[in-house]
N, C-alpha and C positions, 0 to 999 in steps of 0.2 A: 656255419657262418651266418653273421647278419649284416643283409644287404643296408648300408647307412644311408647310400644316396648313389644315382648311377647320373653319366652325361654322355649322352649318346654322340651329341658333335666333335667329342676327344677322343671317344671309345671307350672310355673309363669308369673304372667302380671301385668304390671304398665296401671293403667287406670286414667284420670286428667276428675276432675269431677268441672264443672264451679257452684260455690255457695261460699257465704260468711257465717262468722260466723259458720262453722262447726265445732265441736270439732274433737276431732283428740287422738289416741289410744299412746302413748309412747313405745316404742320399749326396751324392755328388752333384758336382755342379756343369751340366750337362752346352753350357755355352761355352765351356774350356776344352772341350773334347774339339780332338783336333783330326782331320781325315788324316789317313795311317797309323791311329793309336789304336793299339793290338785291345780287343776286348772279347769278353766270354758269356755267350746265349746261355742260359741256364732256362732247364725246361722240362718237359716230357712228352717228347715225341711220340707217337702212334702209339701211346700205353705201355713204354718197353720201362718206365721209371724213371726216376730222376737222372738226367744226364747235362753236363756241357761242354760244348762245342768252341772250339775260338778260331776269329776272324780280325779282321781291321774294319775300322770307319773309313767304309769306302765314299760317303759324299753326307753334306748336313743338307737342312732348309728342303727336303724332298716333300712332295705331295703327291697322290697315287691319282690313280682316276676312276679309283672302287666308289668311291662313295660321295661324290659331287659336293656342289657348292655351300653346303651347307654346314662339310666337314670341319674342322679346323687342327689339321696336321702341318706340322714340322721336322717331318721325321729324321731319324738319326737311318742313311745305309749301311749296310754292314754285309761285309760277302761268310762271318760264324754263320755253320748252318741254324738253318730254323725249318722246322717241316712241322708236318699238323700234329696239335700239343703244344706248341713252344710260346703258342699265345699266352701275353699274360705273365709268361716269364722272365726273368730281370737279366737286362743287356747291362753286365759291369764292368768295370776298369780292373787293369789290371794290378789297382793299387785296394782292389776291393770296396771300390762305393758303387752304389746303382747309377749308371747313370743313363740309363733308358729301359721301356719295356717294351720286351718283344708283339709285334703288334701281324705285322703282314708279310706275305712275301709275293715277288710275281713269279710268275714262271705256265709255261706252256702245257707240262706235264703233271701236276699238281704237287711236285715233289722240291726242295731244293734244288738250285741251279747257281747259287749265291747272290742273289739280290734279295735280300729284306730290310725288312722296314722297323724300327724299335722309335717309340714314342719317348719324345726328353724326359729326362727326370726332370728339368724346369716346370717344364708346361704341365707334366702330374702331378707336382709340388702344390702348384695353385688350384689346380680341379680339387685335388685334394682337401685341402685346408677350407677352399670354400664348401664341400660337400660334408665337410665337418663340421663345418662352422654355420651352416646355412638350410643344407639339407640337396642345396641346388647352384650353379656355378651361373654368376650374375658378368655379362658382358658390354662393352661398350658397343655403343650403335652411333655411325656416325652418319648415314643417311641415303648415303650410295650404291647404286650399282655400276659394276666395274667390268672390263674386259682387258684380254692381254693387250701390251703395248706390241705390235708387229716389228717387224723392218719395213716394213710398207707405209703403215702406221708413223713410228718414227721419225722415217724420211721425208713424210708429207707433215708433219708441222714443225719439223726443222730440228728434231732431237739430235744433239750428240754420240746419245747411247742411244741403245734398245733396253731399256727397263724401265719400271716405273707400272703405273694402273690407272688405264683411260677412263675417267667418270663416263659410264651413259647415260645414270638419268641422276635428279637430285629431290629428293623427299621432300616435300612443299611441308616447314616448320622443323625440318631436322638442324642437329645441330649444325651440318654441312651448310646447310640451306642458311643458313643463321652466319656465318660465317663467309661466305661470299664464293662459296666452291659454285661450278656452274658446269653442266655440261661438255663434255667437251676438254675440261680440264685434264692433267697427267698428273696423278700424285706421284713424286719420286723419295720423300721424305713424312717420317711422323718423329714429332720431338728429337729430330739429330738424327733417326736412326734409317737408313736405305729402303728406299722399299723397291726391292728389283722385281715382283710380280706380285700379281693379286693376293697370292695367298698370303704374302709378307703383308700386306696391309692389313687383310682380315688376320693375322693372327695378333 
C-alpha cells in the first residue's frame, strides 16, 4: 500500500492499495449512531485472522487521556471486543455502513475488559477527503487556551450548568482576540451547537 497522507492529531491514514474488483465498506453517518445500537469490531486480533466481535454503543463524544491536548477525538464507546490487532479495524452498524474505526481500548490488563474506543466515521470522512485532497488536514484556530469548567468553577461566576470551556489566555491578533473573547470568558456554544467541555470546542 501507498501511504497518501497521515494526521497524527486523529490518528489517521489514508493508505491506496493497487487491486481490482474489491469490495468496499459504505460510510455511515456516524452522528446518527445512537448509545445501545448493537454494532460489530471487525479486526485481527493477536494475529489469529480476520474476525468479528459485537457489542453496543456504550457512550458517544468520549476523549481518552492517552494522548493529550493536542489530540482531537470524539470517540464512539463500545463494550464489541477489540484487543491488539483490532486497531484500524471498521466499527459497523448493523445495517452494514462503517461507522467508526476501531482506534483504543483501556483496560488494566492489556486485554479487553469492554471499554473501547472507535474513531466516527464523520470525523474520518473529512481527515480523509482533506488528506486526499490536500496531502495534509487544514484546521481552524481560534486563538485560545481553555480549561474544564469545575463545579467550583461554575459556582463561582454564577453558572447554571457545569459545561462549557473557561478561556485562559487570548492570542494577542487571533481571531478570538479580534472578536472581543477575553480572559476569563466561558465558551458554551459555537454556531448553535453545545459545547459541554473542551474537547467539544476543539473538535
Amino acid at each position: 500500500a501507498k501511504v497518501i497522507g497521515s494526521d497524527q492529531p486523529s490518528d489517521l491514514a489514508v493508505l491506496k492499495i493497487d487491486g481490482a474488483n474489491l469490495q468496499t465498506l459504505s460510510l455511515g453517518d456516524s452522528d446518527a449512531v445512537r448509545v445501545g445500537d448493537v454494532v460489530l469490531a471487525v479486526g485481527n486480533p493477536l494475529g489469529v485472522g480476520q474476525t468479528v466481535t459485537m457489542g453496543i454503543v456504550s457512550a458517544k463524544g468520549r476523549a481518552t487521556p492517552f494522548r493529550g491536548d493536542a489530540a482531537f477525538e470524539d470517540f464512539i464507546q463500545t463494550d464489541a471486543p477489540i484487543n491488539e490487532g483490532n486497531s484500524g479495524g471498521a466499527l459497523v452498524s448493523t445495517g452494514g455502513q462503517l461507522v467508526g474505526i476501531n482506534s483504543q481500548i483501556l483496560t488494566p490488563s492489556g486485554g479487553n475488559i469492554g471499554i473501547g474506543f472507535a474513531i466516527p466515521a464523520n470525523m474520518a470522512k473529512n481527515v480523509m477527503t482533506q488528506l486526499i485532497e490536500h496531502g495534509q488536514v487544514h484546521r481552524g484556530k481560534i486563538g485560545v487556551t481553555i480549561q474544564p469548567v469545575t463545579s467550583d468553577i461554575a459556582s463561582s461566576l454564577g453558572l447554571s450548568q457545569v459545561r462549557g470551556a473557561l478561556v485562559n489566555s487570548v492570542e494577542a491578533g487571533s481571531p478570538a482576540d479580534k472578536a472581543g473573547v477575553r480572559r476569563g470568558d466561558v465558551i458554551t456554544a459555537v454556531n448553535g451547537e453545545s459545547v459541554r467541555t473542551g474537547n467539544d470546542l476543539r473538535n
